[in-house]
C-alpha positions as CSV (number, residue, x, y, z in Angstrom):
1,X,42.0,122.6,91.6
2,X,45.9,122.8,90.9
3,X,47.0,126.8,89.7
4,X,50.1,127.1,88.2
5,X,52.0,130.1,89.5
6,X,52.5,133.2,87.1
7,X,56.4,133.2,86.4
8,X,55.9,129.1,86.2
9,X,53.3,129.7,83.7
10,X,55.2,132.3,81.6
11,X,58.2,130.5,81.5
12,X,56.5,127.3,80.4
13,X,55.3,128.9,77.4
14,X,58.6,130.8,77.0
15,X,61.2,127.4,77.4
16,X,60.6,124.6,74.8
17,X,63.0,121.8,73.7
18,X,60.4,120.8,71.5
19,X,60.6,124.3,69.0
20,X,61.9,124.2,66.4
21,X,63.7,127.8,66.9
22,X,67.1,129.2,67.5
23,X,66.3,129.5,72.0
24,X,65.2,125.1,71.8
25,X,68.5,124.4,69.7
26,X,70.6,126.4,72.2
27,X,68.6,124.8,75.1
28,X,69.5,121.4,73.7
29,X,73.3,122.4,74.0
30,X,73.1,123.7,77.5
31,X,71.3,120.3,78.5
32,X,73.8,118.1,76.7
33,X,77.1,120.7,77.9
34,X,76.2,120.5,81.7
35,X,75.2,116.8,81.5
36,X,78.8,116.7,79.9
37,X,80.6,118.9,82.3
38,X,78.9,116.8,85.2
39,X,79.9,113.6,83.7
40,X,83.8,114.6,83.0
41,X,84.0,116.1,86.8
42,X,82.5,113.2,88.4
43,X,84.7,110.6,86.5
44,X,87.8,112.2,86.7
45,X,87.4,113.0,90.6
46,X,86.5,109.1,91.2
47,X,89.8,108.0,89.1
48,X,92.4,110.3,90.2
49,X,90.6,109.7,93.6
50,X,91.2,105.8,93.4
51,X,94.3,106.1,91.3
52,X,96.0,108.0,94.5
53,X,94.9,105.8,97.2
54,X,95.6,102.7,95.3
55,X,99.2,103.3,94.6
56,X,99.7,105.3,98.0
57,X,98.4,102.1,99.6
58,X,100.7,99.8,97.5
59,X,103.7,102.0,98.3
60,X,102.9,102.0,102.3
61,X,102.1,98.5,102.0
62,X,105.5,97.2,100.5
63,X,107.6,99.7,102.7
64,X,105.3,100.8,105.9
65,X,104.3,103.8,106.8
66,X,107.1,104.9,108.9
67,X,110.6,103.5,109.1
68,X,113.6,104.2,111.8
69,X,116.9,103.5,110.5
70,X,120.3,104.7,111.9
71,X,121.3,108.2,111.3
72,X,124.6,108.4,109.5
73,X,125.7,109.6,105.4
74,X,125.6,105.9,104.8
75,X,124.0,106.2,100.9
76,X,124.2,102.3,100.0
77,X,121.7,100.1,99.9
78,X,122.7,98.3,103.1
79,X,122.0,99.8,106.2
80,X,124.2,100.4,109.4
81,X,122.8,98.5,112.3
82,X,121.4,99.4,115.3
83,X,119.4,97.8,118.5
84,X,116.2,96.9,119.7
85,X,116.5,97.7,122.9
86,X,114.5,97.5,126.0
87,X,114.4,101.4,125.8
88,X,113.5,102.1,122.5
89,X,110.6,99.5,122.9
90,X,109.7,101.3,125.5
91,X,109.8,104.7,123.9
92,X,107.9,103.0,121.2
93,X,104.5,101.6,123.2
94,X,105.0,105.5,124.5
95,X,103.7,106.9,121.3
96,X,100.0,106.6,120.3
97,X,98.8,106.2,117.0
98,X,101.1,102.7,116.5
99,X,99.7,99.9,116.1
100,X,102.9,97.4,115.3
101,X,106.9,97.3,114.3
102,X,109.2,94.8,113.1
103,X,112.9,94.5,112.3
104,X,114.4,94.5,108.6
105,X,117.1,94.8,107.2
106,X,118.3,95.0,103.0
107,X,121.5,93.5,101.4
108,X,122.7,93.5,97.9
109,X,123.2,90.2,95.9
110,X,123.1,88.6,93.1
111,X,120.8,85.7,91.5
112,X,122.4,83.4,89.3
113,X,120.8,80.9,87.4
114,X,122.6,78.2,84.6
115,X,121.2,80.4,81.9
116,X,120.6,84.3,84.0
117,X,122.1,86.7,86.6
118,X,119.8,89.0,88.3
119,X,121.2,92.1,90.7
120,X,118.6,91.9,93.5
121,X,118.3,93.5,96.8
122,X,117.6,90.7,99.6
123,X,115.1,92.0,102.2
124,X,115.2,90.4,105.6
125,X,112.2,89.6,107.8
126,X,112.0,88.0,110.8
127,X,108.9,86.3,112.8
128,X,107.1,89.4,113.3
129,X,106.8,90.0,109.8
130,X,103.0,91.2,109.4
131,X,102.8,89.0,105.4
132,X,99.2,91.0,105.2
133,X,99.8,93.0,102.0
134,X,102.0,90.0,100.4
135,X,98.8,87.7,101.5
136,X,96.7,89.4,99.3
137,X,99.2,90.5,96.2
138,X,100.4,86.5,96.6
139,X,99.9,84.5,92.8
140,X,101.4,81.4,93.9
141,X,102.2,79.3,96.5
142,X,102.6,81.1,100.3
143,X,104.5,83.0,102.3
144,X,107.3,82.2,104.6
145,X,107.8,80.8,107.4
146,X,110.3,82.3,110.3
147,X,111.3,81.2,113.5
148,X,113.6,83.2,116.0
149,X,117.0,82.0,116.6
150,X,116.7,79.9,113.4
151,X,118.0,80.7,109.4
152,X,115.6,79.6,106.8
153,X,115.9,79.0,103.4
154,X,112.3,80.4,102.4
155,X,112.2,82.7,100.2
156,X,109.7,85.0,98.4
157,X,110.2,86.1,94.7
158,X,108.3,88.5,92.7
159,X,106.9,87.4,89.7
160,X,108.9,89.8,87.4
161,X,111.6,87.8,89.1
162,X,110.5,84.6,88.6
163,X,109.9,85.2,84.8
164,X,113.6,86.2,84.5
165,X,115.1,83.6,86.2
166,X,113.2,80.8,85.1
167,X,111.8,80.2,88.8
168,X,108.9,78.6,90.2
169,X,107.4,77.4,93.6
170,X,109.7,75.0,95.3
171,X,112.7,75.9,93.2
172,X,116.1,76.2,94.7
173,X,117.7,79.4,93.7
174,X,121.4,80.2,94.5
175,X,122.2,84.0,95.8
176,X,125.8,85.8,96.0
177,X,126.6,88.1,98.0
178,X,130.1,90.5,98.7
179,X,131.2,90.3,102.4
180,X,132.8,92.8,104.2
181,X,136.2,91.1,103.3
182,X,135.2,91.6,99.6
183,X,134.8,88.0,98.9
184,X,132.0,86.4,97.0
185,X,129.5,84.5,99.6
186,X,126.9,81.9,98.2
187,X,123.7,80.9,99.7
188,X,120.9,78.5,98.9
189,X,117.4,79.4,98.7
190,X,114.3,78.1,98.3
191,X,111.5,79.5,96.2
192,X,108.2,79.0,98.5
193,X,105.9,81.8,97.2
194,X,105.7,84.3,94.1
195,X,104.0,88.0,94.5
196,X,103.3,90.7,91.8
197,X,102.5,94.1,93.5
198,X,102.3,96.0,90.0
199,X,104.8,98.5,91.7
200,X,107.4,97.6,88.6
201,X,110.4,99.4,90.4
202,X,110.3,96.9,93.6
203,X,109.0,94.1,92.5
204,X,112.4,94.3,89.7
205,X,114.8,94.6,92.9
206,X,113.3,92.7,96.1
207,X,113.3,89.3,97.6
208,X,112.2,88.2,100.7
209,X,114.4,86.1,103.1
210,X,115.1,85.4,106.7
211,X,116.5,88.1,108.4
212,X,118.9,86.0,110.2
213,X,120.6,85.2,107.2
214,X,121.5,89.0,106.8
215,X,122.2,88.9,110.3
216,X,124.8,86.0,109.6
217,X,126.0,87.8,106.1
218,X,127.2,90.5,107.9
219,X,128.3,89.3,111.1
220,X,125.6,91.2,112.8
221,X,124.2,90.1,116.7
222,X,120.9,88.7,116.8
223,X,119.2,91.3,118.3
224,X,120.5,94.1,115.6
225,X,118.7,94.8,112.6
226,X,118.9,97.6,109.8
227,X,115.2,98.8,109.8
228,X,112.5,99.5,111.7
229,X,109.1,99.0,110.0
230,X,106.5,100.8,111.6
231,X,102.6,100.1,111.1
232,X,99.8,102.8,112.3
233,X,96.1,102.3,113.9
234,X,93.8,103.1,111.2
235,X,93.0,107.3,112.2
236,X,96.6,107.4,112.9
237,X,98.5,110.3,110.6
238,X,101.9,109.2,109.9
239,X,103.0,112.7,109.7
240,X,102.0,113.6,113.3
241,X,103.1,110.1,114.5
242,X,106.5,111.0,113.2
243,X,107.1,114.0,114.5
244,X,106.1,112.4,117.8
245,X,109.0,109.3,117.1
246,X,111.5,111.8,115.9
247,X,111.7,113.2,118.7
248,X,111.9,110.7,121.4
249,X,114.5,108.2,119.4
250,X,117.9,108.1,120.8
251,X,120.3,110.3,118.9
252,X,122.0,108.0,116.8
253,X,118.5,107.2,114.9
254,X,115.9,108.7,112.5
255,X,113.0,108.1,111.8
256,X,111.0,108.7,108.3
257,X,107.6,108.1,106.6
258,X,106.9,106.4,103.1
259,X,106.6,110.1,101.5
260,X,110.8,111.2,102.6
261,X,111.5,107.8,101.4
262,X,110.0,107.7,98.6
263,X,109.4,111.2,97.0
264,X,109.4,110.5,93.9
265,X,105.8,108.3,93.9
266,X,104.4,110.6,96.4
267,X,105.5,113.9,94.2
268,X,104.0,112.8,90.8
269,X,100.8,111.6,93.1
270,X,100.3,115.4,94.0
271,X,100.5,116.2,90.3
272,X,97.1,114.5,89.7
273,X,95.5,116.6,91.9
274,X,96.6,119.8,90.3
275,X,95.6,117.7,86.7
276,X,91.8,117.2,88.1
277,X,91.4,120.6,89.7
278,X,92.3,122.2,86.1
279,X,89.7,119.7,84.5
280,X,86.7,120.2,86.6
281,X,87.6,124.4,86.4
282,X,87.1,123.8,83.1
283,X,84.4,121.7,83.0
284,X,82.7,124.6,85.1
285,X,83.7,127.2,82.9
286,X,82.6,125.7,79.0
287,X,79.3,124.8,80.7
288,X,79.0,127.7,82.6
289,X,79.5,130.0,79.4
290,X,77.5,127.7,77.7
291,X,74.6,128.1,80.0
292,X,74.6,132.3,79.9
293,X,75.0,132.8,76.3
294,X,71.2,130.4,76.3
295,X,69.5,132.2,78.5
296,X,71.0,135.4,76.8
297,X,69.5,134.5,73.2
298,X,66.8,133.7,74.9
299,X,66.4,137.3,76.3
300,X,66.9,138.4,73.2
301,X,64.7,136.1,71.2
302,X,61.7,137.3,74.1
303,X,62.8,140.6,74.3
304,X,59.3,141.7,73.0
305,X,57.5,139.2,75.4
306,X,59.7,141.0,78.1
307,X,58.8,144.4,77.2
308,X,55.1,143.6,77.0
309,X,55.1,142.0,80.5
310,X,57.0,145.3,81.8
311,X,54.1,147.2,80.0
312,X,51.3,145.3,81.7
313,X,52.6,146.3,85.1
314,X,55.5,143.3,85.7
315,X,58.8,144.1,87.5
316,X,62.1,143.3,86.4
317,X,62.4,141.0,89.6
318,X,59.6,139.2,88.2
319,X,60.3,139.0,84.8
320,X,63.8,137.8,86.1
321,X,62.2,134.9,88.2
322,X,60.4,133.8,85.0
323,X,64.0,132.8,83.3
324,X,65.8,132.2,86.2
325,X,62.9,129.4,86.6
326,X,63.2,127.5,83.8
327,X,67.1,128.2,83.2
328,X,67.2,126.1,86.9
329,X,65.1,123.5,85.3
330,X,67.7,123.5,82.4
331,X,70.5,123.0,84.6
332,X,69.0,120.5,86.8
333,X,67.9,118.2,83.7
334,X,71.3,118.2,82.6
335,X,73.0,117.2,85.8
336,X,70.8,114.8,86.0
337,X,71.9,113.1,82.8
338,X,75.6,113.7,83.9
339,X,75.2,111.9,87.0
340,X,73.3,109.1,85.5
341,X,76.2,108.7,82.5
342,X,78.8,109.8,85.4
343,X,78.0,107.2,88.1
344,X,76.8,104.5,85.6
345,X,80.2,104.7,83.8
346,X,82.1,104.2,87.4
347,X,79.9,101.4,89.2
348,X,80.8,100.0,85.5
349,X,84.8,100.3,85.9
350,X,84.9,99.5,89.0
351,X,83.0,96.4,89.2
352,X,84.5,94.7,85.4
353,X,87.8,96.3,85.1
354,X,86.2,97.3,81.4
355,X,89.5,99.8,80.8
356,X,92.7,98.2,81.4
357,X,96.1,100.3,81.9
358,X,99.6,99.1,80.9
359,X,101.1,98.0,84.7
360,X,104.7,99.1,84.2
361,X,103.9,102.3,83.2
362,X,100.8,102.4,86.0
363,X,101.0,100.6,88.6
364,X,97.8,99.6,88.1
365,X,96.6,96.9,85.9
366,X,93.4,98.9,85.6
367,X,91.7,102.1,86.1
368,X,90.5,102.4,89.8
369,X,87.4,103.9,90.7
370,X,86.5,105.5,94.3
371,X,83.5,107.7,94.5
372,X,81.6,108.4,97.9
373,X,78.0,109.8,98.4
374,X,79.2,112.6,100.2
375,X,82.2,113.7,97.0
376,X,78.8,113.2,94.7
377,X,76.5,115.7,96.7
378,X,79.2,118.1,96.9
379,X,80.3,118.4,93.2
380,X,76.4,118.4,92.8
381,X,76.0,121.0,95.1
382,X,79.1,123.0,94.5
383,X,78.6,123.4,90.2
384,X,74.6,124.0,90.8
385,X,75.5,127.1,93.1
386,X,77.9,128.4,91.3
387,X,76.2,128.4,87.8
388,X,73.3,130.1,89.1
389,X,75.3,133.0,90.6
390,X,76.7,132.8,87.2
391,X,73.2,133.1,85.4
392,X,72.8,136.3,87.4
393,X,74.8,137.6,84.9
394,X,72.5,137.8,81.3
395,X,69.6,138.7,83.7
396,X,70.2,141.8,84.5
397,X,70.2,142.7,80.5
398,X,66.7,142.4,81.5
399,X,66.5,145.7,83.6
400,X,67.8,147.7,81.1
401,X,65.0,146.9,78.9
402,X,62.6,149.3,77.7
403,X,59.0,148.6,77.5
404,X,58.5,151.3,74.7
405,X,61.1,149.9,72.7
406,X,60.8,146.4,73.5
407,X,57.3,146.0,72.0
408,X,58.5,147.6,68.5
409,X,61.8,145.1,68.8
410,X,62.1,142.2,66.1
């Protein structure tokens, strides 16, 4: 036949959610504050979580990881050329960790339309363009096509673009340009795909063209270029890889990752961190405060039940055991709930969208979810652990209780 332990007895007869007394209505709270708590910590970890690597991945994906470009105190948005020599290849297949690089390079222009004028920056690509991250952000038609030793008309707008401008797939759009003579140049484009990346701040300023018609803008060779994209191997850091390129480029270049050129992004990114940090300490403390005043009423409300159990011979590590027992239970019944409401509410977001965000002010059309098993058993693990130690506290009221004066106590 089953025996119940002592302190498990005890405690069973102590606990009750089902009283209706002061210790079941403060029970109630803890449940429903720690199921809270839980909830809070796990939702806001899995959104900022998401909300960092989706815009850090947008960022990276729109301007690589790293980038080489020509050292000089040129502050425009056209760069000073340099070339892709045999030895910097070399220098670059040296270097572990990349996985591909192509040539760029940016010029300043102008769209103009019957009815519009749009400042633009025109980005040029050549044939090793990897069109990956455009593949996947593309709305309508597709993305160029380049050839070496060739100038193509293709271009690829952005949608916020497009909208300005009138534009659509197949459109031919006319783009003017200042040579280094400081007279206006026109070219001819045509409109053969339209993106939307929901990164408001490039997709107002960028179109994609040939990078030979920069090349031919400019009177540049065709081996000279004004950017070097780099891409990394998937466990590839691009801080260490960096500080391996650095180094080995010839003096006259530099090389930088997504974070120096774009601080800004990567800067209010590291504010979230410090945003969920404070919310979860919180979370920890409310519920954790919430927890020890319980079981202390509770002390209080048993204080006569303690004192009797000292008086039939108990000690005070038992009697502790008895509400550290079902004070665990408490806690555990609450997390419980949390993590049900928690992960029900992400698998939810994350697989309808249900909460929308504005994009221009976001980046994000929606809020993004990403939650692993392992960030779920820590958080877990990490809040159980530390509101027992806290729960340590109210018990040891209970050694200072006298079994003389207990008994008498109402």
């Amino acid at each position: 036949m089953f025996q119940m332990s002592a302190p498990k007895f005890i405690a069973n007869r102590i606990f009750s959610l089902s009283k209706e007394n002061l210790s079941s209505t403060v029970m109630r709270l803890a449940v429903a504050s720690v199921a809270l708590a839980i909830t809070v910590m796990l939702i806001s970890w899995a959104v900022v979580v998401g909300f960092k690597n989706q815009i850090r991945d947008k960022v990276i994906g729109f301007v690589a990881p790293i980038h080489v470009q020509s050292l000089d105190k040129n502050e425009s948005v056209e760069e000073t050329p340099f070339v892709l020599d045999s030895l910097l290849i070399s220098r670059l297949n040296a270097i572990e960790g990349i996985a591909h690089y192509q040539m760029a390079a940016n010029k300043a222009g102008m769209i103009k339309t019957d009815d519009e004028m749009q400042g633009v920056v025109l980005k040029g690509v050549d044939e090793n363009y990897d069109w990956t991250y455009f593949k996947n952000c593309l709305l309508e038609g597709k993305t160029p096509e380049y050839q070496a030793g060739e100038r193509s008309n293709e271009v690829l707008v952005s949608k916020v673009i497009a909208n300005k401008m009138l534009l659509g797939v197949g459109d031919d759009v006319r783009v003017w340009f200042i040579d280094k003579d400081m007279q206006a140049r026109g070219r001819k484009f045509t409109v053969t795909g339209i993106f939307e990346t929901g990164l408001t701040e490039f997709d107002e300023r960028f179109v994609f063209a040939d990078l030979n018609q920069i090349r031919k803008l400019n009177g540049w060779e065709d081996n000279e270029a004004g950017l070097l994209e780099i891409a990394l191997k998937d466990n590839a850091l691009a801080e260490e890889v960096n500080g391996k390129l650095y180094y080995s480029l010839p003096t006259n270049l530099a090389s930088y990752t997504a974070r120096e050129s774009n601080p800004q992004v990567f800067d209010w990114l590291d504010l979230l961190d410090t945003n969920v940090w404070l919310i979860m300490a919180l979370m920890l403390l409310v519920a954790g405060i919430t927890v020890i005043s319980m079981l202390l009423i509770i002390i209080i409300e048993r204080t006569s039940t303690i004192g009797l159990l000292k008086a039939m011979g108990a000690s005070n590590k038992f009697v502790r055991e008895v509400f550290l027992r079902r004070s665990l239970r408490i806690l555990l019944i609450g997390m419980l709930i949390g993590n049900i409401v928690g992960l029900g509410f992400c698998l939810l977001q994350k697989y309808t969208g249900l909460i929308k965000l504005d994009a221009a002010t976001y980046y994000l059309s929606s809020v993004p979810i990403e939650l692993h098993l392992t960030t779920v058993i820590l958080i877990n693990l990490g809040t159980f652990l530390l509101w027992v130690l806290m729960l340590l506290i109210p018990t040891s009221v209970i050694n200072r209780i006298s079994p003389v004066k207990s008994i008498r106590f109402e």
